[in-house]
C-alpha positions as CSV (number, residue, x, y, z in Angstrom):
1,X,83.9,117.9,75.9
2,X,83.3,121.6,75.7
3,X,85.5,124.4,73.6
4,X,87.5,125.5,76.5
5,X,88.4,121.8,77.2
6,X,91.7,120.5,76.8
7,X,92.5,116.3,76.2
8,X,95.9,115.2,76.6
9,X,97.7,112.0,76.8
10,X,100.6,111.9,78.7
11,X,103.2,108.4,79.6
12,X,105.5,107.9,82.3
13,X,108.3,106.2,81.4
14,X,111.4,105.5,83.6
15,X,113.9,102.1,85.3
16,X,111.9,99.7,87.2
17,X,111.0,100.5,91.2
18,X,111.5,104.5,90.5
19,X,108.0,105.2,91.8
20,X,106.1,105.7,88.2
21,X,102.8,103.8,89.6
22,X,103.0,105.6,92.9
23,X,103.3,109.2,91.5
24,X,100.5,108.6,89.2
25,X,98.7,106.9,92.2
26,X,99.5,109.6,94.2
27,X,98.5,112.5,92.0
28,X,95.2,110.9,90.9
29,X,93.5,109.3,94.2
30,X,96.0,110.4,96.5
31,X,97.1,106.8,97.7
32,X,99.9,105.1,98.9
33,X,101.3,101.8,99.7
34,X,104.2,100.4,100.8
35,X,103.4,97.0,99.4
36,X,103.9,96.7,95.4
37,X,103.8,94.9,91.9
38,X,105.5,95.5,89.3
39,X,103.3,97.2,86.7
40,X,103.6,94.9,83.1
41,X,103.1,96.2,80.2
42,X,101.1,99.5,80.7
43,X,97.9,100.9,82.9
44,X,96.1,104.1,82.3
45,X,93.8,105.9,84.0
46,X,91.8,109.3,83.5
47,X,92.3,112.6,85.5
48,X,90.7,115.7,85.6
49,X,92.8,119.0,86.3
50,X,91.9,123.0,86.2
51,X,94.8,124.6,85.1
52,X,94.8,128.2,83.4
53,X,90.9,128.1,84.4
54,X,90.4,125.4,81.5
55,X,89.5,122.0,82.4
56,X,92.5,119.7,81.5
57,X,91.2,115.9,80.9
58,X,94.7,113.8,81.4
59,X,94.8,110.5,79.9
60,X,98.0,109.1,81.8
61,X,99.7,106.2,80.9
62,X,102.2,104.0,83.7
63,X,104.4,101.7,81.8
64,X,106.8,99.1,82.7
65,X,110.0,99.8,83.5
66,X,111.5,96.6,83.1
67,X,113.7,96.2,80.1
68,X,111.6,93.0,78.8
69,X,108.9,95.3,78.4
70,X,110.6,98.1,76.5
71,X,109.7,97.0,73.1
72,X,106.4,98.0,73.9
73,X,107.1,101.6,75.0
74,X,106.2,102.9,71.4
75,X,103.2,101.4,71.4
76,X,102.4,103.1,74.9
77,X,103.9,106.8,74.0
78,X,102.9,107.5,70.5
79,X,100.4,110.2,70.3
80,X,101.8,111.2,74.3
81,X,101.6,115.0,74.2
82,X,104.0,114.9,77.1
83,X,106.1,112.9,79.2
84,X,106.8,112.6,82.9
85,X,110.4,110.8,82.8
86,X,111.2,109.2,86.4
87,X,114.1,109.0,88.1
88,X,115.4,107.7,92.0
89,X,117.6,110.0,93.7
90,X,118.8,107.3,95.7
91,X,120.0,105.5,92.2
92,X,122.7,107.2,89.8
93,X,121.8,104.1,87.1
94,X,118.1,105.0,86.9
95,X,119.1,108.6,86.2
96,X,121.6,107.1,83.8
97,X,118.4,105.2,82.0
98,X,116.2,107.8,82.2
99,X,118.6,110.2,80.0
100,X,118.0,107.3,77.6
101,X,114.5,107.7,77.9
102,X,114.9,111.6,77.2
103,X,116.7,110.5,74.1
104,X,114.2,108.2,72.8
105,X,111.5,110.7,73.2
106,X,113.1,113.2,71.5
107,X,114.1,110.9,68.4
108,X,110.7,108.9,67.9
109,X,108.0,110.4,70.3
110,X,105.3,112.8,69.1
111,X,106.6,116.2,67.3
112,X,107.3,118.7,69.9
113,X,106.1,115.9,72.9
114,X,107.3,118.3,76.2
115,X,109.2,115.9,78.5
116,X,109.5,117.0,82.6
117,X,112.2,115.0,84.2
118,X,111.2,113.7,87.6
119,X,113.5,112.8,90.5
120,X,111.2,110.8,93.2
121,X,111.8,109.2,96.6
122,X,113.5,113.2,98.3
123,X,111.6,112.0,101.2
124,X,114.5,109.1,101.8
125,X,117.2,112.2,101.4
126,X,119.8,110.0,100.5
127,X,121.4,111.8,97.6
128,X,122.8,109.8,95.0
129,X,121.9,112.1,92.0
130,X,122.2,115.2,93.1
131,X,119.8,118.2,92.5
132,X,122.0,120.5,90.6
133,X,123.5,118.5,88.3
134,X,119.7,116.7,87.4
135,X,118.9,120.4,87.0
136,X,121.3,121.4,84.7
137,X,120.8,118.1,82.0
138,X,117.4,119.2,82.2
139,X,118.0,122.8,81.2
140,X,120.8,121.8,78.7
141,X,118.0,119.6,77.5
142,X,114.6,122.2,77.1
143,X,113.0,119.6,80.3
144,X,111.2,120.8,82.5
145,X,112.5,119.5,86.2
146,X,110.9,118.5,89.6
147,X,111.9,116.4,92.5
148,X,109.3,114.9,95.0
149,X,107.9,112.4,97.0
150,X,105.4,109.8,95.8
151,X,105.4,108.5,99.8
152,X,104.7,112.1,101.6
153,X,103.0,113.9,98.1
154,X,105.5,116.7,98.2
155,X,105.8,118.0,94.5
156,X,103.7,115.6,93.2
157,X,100.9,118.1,92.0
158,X,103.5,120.4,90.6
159,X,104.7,117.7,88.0
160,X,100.8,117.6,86.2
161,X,100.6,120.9,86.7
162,X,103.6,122.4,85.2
163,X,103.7,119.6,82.5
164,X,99.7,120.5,81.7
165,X,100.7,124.5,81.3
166,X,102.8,124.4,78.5
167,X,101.0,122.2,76.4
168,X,98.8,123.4,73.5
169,X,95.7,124.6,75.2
170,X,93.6,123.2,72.5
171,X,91.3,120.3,72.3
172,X,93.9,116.9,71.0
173,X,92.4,113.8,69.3
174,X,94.5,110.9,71.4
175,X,95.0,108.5,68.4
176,X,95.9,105.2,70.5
177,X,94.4,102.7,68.9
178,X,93.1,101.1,72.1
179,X,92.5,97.8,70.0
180,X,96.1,97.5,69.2
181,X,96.8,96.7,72.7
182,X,95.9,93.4,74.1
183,X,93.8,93.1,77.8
184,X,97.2,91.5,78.9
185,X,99.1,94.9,78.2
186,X,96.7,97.3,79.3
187,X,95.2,97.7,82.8
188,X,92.6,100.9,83.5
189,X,93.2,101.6,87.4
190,X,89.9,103.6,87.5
191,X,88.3,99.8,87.3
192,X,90.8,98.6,89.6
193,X,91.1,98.7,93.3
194,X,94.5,100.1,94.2
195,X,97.1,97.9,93.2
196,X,99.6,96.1,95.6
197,X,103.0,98.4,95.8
198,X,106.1,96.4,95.5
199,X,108.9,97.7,98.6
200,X,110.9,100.6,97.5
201,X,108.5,102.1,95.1
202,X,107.9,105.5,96.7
């Protein structure tokens, strides 16, 4: 990695079926399925982004949203730089559980971890957490905020984008001890052919 090289590790976190897999997915090999599995325990893959004209190499982490999985999160966000926190529009509970997510970052992830708040599935325009008041928890809360579409790929580059420019702009040591986490927990897309997409997960 050269000087001008920036590493950073970021985690998606969010309720089960809000579209974490397909927004990474999306973003990274600019795929989509209608078909899905639920993602269990966590997968990662690697990205490379230009932003500020200094190559940013992501290391982003997809974990499970379902709540028999959430002991795990720590294990999954610690050392996370930043954190893409998923949303449906379509569903006021998994806005409701992602605000916990927001708190748990802020109490136990890494110091000064910047968080963007994500509302997916605007392509289904059926409203059920509205815009401005997503906007204004996030700027009560220092989040950044984006809305888009896994399905169509509107907004989708913004999120790594905006979330990548204010991050420290200096090279990061991710300290995941990858040996912690067993081959049952951990699943590295870039070996994998795209995964099956369960209905619902745009």
């Amino acid at each position: 990695m050269s000087n001008s090289d920036v590493q950073l590790k970021l985690v998606l976190l969010g309720d089960s079926a809000v579209g974490k897999s397909s927004i990474v997915l999306r973003f990274c090999k600019n795929q989509y399925s209608d078909q899905a599995e639920p993602t269990i325990g966590a997968s990662f893959i690697n990205h490379d982004l230009e932003v500020d004209e200094s190559e940013v190499k992501l290391q982003i982490w997809d974990t499970a949203g379902q709540e028999r999985f959430h002991s795990l999160a720590p294990m999954y966000y610690r050392g996370a730089k930043g954190a893409v926190i998923v949303y449906d529009i379509t569903r006021l509970e998994s806005f409701e559980r992602a605000k916990d997510w927001v708190k748990e970052i802020q109490e136990k992830g890494s110091q000064n971890a910047k968080i963007a708040l994500v509302g997916n599935k605007i392509d289904l325009n059926e409203y059920r957490v509205e815009t401005e008041i997503a906007e204004k928890y996030a700027t009560e809360n220092g989040l950044l905020f984006f809305e888009a579409s896994a399905k169509t790929g509107v907004g989708i580059s913004e999120i790594f984008v905006g979330l990548s420019k204010v991050l420290p702009k200096t090279s990061i040591e991710d300290d995941l001890n990858s040996s912690e986490l067993s081959s049952d927990e951990v699943v590295n897309l870039e070996d994998n052919d795209l995964p099956k997409k369960k209905t619902g997960c745009c």
